[in-house]
C-alpha positions as CSV (number, residue, x, y, z in Angstrom):
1,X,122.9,144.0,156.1
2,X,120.5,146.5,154.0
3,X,120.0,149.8,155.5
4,X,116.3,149.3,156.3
5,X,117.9,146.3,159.0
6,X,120.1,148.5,160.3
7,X,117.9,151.2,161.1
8,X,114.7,149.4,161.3
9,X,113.9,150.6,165.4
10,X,114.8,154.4,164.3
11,X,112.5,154.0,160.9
12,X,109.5,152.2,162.6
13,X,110.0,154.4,165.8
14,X,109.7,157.7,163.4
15,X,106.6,156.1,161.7
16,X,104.9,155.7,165.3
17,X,105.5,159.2,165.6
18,X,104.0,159.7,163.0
19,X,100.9,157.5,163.1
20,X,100.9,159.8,166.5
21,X,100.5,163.0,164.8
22,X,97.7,161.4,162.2
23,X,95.4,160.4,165.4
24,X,95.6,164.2,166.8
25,X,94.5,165.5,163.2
26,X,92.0,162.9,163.1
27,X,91.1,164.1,166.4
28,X,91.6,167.6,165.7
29,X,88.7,167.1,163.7
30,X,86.1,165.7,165.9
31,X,86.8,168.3,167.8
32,X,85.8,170.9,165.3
33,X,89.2,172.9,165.8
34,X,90.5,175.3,164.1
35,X,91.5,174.5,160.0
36,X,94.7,176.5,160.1
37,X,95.3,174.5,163.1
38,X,94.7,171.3,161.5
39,X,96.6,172.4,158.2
40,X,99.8,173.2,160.0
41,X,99.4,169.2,161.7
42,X,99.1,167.9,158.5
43,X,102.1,170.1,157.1
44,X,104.1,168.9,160.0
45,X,103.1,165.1,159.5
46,X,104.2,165.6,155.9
47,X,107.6,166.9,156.0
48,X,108.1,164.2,158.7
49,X,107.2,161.0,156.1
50,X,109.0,163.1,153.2
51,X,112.0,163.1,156.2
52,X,111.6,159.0,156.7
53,X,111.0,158.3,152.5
54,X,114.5,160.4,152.1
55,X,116.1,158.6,154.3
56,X,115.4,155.5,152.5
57,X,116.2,157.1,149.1
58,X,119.4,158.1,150.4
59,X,119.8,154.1,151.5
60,X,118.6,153.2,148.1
61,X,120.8,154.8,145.8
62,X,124.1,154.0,148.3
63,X,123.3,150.6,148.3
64,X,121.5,148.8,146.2
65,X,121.8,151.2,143.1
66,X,125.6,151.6,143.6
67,X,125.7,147.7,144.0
68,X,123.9,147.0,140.8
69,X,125.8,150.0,138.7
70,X,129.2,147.2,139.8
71,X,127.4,144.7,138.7
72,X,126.3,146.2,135.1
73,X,122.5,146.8,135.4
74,X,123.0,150.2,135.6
75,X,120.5,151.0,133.0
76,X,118.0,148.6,134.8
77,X,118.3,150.3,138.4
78,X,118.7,153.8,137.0
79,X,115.1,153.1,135.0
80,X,113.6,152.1,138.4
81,X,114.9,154.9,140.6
82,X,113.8,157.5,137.9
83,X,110.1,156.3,138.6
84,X,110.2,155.9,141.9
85,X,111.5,159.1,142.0
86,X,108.6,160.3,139.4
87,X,106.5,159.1,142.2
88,X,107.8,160.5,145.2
89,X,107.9,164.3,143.4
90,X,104.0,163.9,142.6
């Protein structure tokens, strides 16, 4: 069982939470408030996705990257973490 099963209620419950926090911004601004208001939101939503996509990083590279390094495609899975991790610093 892949980590994203195993934790699939905590994952999707955190991305509720945050889908949450994206309606008050987008309601922050209707409401004309305040943009240092509205910045700290959107830092806050932020570190919580970074906090979710770490998570299943972390899950990655235990599972399925360790699993295919045993297996000998090493070389294959390293290639593909290194861009998804080119994409997740950008």
């Amino acid at each position: 069982m892949s980590y994203v099963e195993r934790n699939k209620e905590d994952l999707l419950s955190r991305l509720k939470k945050i889908e949450g926090q994206i309606r008050g911004i987008q309601k922050m601004i209707e409401e004309d408030r305040y943009c240092v208001d509205i910045l700290l939101q959107i830092s806050a939503t932020r570190a919580a996705l970074q906090k979710v996509a770490l998570s299943l990083l972390r899950s990655h590279t235990r599972g399925c990257v360790a699993r295919a390094i045993r297996q000998n495609r090493g070389d294959e899975v390293i290639d593909e973490l290194m861009q998804v991790l080119d994409q997740f610093t950008r």
